[in-house]
N, C-alpha and C positions, 0 to 999 in steps of 0.2 A: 223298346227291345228290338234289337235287330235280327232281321228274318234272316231263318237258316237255311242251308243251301237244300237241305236234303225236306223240308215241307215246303210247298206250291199250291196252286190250284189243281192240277192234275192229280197229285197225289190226294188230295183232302176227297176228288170225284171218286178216285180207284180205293182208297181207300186202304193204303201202302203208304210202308213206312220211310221207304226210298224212292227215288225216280229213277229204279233201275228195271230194265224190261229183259226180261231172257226173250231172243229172237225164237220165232214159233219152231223153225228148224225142218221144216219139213217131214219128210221120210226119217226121219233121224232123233225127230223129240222121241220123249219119253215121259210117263206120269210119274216117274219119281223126282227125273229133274225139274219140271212142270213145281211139284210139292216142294219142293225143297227151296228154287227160290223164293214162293210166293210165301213160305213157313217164317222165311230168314226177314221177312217183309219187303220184297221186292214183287213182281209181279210175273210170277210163269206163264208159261205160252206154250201151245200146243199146236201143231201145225196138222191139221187133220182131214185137208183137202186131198188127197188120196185113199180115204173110207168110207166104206158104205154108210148110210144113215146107221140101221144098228150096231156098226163097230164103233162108231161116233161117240152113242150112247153108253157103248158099254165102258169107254177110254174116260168120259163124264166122272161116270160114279166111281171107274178107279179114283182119280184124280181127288176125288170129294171123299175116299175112304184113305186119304194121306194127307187132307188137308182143309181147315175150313178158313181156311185163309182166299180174298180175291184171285182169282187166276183168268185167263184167256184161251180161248180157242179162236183158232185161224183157219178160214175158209178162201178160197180162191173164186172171186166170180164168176171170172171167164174160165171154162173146164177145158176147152179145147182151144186148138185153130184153125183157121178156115181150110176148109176141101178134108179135117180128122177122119170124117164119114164117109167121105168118097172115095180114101184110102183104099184101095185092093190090093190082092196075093203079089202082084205084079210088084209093088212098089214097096211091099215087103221083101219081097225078094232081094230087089234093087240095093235098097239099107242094108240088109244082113251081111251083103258078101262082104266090107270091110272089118267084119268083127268075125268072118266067118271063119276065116281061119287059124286065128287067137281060140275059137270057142273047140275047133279040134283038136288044138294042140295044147289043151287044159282039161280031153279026156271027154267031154262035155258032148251032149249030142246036137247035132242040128235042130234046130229049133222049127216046127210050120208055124203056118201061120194060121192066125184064130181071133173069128172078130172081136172087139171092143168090147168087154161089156162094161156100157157107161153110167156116168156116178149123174146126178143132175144135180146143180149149186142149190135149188129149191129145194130141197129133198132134204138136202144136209143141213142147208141154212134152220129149216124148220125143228131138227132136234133141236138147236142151241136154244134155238124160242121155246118151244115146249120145258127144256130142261131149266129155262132161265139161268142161263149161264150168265155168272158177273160179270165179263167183259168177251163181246166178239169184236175182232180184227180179222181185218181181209185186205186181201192186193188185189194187183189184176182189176181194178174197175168200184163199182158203185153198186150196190144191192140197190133192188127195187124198191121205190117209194114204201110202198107199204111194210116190206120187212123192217125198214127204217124205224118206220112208223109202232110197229108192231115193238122194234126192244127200247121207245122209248116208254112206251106206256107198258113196260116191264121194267123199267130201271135199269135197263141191259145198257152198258155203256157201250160205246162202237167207236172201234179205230180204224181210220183208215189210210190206206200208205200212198202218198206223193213222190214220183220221181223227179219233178218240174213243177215251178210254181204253178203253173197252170192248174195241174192235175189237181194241186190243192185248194184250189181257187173253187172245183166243182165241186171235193170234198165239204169245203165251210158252206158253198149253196145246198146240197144234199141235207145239210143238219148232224154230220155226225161229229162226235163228241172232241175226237183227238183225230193231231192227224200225224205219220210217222215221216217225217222227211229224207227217202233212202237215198242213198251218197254210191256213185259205181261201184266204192270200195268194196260194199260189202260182198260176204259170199251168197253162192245160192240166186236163186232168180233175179229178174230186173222187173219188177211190178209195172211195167208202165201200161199207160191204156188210153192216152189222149193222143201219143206218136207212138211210133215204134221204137222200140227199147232200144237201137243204135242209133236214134237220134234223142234219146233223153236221157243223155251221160252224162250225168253233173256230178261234182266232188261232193261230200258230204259236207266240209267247211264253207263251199261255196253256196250250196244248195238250203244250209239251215236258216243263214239269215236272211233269203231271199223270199225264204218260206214266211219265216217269223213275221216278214213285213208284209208278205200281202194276206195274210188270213186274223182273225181272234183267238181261235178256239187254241190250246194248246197244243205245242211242237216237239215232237221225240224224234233226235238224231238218231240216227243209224248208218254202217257203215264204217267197218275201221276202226271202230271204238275197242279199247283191248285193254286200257287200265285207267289209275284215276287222272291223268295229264288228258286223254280224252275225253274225259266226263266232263274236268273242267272247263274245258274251251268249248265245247258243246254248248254248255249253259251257258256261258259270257256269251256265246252268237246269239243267243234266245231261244235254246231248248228249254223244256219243262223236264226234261228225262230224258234217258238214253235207252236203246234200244240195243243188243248187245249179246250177238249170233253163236260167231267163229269161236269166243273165246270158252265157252259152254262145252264145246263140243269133244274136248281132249278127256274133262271130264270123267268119271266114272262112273256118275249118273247118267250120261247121254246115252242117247238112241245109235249114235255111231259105232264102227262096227271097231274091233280091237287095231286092227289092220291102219283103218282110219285115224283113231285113238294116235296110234304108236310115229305114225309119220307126222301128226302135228306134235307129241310131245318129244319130239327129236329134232321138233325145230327144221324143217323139211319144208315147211309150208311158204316159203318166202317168194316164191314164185308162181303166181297168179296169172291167169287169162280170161277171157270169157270164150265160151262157144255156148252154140247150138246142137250141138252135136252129141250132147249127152241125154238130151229128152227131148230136141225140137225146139225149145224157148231159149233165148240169151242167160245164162248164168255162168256167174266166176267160181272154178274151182281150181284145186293145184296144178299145175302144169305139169303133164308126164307123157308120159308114151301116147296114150288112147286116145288124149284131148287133141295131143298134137296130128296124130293119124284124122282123127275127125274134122278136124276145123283146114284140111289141106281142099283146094279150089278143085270142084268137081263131085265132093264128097257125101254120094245122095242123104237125105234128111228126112226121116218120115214127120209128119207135123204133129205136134204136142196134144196127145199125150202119148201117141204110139211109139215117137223115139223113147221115149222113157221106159215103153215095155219092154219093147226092143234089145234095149242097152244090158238089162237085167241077164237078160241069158248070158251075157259074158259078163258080167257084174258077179254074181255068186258063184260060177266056179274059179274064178280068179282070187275071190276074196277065202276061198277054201285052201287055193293055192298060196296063199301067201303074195299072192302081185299086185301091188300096190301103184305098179307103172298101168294094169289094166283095167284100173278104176274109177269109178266116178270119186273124187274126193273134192268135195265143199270147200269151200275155207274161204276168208277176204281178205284183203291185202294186211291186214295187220297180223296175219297166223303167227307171225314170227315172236309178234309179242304177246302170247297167250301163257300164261300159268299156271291154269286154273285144273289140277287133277280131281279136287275136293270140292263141291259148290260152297261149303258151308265157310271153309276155311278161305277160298276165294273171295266172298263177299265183303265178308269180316276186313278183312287185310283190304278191299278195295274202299269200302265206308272210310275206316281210319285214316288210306292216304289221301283222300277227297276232302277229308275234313280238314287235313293240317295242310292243304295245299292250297285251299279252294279261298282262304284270307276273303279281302274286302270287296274280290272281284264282282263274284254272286251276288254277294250280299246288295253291293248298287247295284248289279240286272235286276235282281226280286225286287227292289223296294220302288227302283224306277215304274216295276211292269203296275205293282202296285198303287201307285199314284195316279200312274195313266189311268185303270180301271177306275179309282175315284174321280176321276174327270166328270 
C-alpha cells in the first residue's frame, strides 16, 4: 500500500489527522480558532506568551471546553532584550514622540510612563506542565534542560522553531520532539536566537531542506505557505507538515481585529516589510503609514517588550478610528493568497486540493524517508 500524504510520523506522535499546524498567532489567536482546527483534525495553536500564568490556565480550559482533540500552546523563551530593565522615563519619552502626535490627533490622551510589570518564561512554562498540555511550542531559544525533561516524562510533545540550520541543529541536541523550520516570509516575529534575526533571513524553500538534512526529528514549514501548491512543495523539500499563520487570520474565528480582518480580505495585504518598530523585535507586517514612519533612520526604539507597550497606545484608538495606515498589521508575504473567511470550510477545500495535486510526488518523499528509517 502506498503511503499517504496526509499520515507521517509526526502526525501518528501529534496524534492529527493532517499535517497541518495553525500558526500560534500571537496577540491575535483565539480558543475558538485553536478548537476548530485541532476539531477539523489539524493541530491549533495558541500563542500565549503575553499572559500571566493564571490567564494561561484560564485560555487551557477554555480551549479544552471546545475541544478534546490535540492542540498547542506557544511560549516565547527569551521575554525580553537586553538593557528592557534598564529602560527609564527618559527613553520612554524618547519613543513616544513619533506616535505622539497620531495619538492626539485620534483624540487619545498622552500616554506616561509605568513600569513593566514582567511575565517570567518559568512561571508560564510551568502551567503547561502542571496542566499537561498535548503539545508545547516555543521560539525565541531553548527551554531549560529540566523543563525538557519534565514534558517528556509527561508525554508533552515539544516543538521548537529554527530560523537557520544551526538553530536546528541545537534544537535535535536539546531532545525536542519537532522542529518548525521558519522561512522570512512568514508574518509576525523572526524567532532567531543563535544570530540575530537580520542575519538569519533564510527563505522558507531554502531553509526547509537544509533543515531536513541536517536534523532526524521531524520538519514543519512555515512561512508563505497560503494554499495546497504550498503544502505540496513543502513536503517534497522534506517537511512533515506545515505550519500556516497569515492565512488563519482573515478568518472569523481569529483573534484579529475586524480592521485587520477586512484589509487582508480585500486583498491589501501584498506588500510586506519587516521592522522593529512595532514592539522592538524584527517582524513582517503590511506595509503602511506607521511601519513606514517607524523603521525611517534615527527612529528611537524602546527594547522588546516595551516597544510593544508602547505601540498599543496608538494601536487602539486608531483601530477605533478606523485607520488601518496607524496599525500594527501582521501578515507574510503570501497575504495576497489567503481565502480562508471560514476555518472549517478552508480546510476542507485545502485537504481536497493537496490530495488531488499532491500525485506521486509525496508518496516517494514518505516512502524514501521510510526506508531510510528501516536502515
Amino acid at each position: 500500500m502506498q503511503p499517504r500524504w496526509n499520515k507521517n510520523r509526526l502526525t501518528a506522535k501529534l496524534g492529527i489527522d493532517y499535517p497541518i499546524i495553525q500558526g500560534p498567532l500571537g496577540g491575535l489567536s483565539s480558543q475558538r480558532l485553536t478548537a476548530a482546527v485541532s476539531n477539523f483534525g489539524g493541530l491549533g495553536s495558541f500563542g500565549a506568551h503575553g499572559l500571566t500564568p493564571e490567564t494561561i490556565k484560564d485560555v487551557i480550559a477554555q480551549i479544552r471546553s471546545f475541544t478534546s482533540k490535540p492542540f498547542a500552546m506557544n511560549l516565547w523563551v527569551s521575554m525580553e532584550d537586553e538593557g528592557a530593565r534598564r529602560s527609564d522615563e527618559n527613553a520612554f519619552n524618547r519613543s513616544l514622540e513619533p506616535l505622539a502626535a497620531h495619538i492626539a490627533a485620534l483624540g487619545a490622551p498622552r500616554p506616561a510612563y509605568e513600569p513593566y510589570p514582567w511575565i517570567r518564561f518559568e512561571d508560564q512554562a510551568r502551567v503547561l506542565l502542571d496542566e499537561r498540555v498535548p503539545v508545547f511550542s516555543f521560539i525565541y531559544g531553548i527551554p531549560p534542560r529540566e523543563i525538557l525533561d519534565e514534558c517528556r516524562a509527561k508525554r508533552i510533545v515539544t516543538i521548537g522553531t529554527a530560523t537557520t540550520p544551526e538553530e536546528s541543529a541545537a534544537l535535535q541536541d536539546a531532545g525536542v520532539d519537532a522542529i518548525v523550520a521558519s522561512g522570512f516570509e512568514a508574518g509576525g516575529h523572526r524567532g532567531s536566537f543563535l544570530r540575530a534575526a537580520e542575519d538569519s533571513l533564510t527563505g522558507t524553500f531554502s531553509l526547509v531542506p537544509q533543515i531536513s538534512d541536517t536534523v532526524d526529528v521531524p520538519v514543519i514549514a512555515a512561512g508563505g505557505i497560503a494554499d495546497a501548491r504550498g503544502v505540496v512543495a513543502a513536503m517534497v523539500l522534506g517537511a512533515e507538515a506545515v505550519q500556516m499563520g497569515t492565512v488563519f487570520l482573515a478568518c472569523e474565528e481569529s483573534g484579529a481585529s475586524p480592521l485587520h480582518r477586512k484589509v487582508l480580505q480585500g486583498k491589501k495585504g501584498g506588500h510586506t516589510a519587516l521592522t522593529k518598530g512595532f514592539t522592538g523585535r524584527l517582524a513582517r507586517g503590511i506595509h503602511n503609514r506607521l511601519l513606514d514612519e517607524l523603521n525611517q533612520a534615527g527612529t528611537p526604539t524602546l527594547p522588546y517588550p516595551l516597544q510593544r507597550r508602547l505601540v498599543r497606545n496608538l494601536a487602539i484608538p486608531a483601530e477605533a478610528a478606523g485607520r488601518s495606515d496607524l496599525l500594527p498589521l501582521w501578515a507574510g508575504q503570501s497575504a495576497n493568497l489567503s481565502t480562508c473567511t471560514d476555518v472549517l470550510a478552508f480546510l476542507t477545500s485545502l485537504v481536497a486540493e493537496v490530495s488531488e495535486i499532491a500525485g506521486p510526488a509525496i508518496q516517494r518523499r514518505a516512502a524514501g524517508r521510510k526506508n531510510q528509517s528501516l536502515k
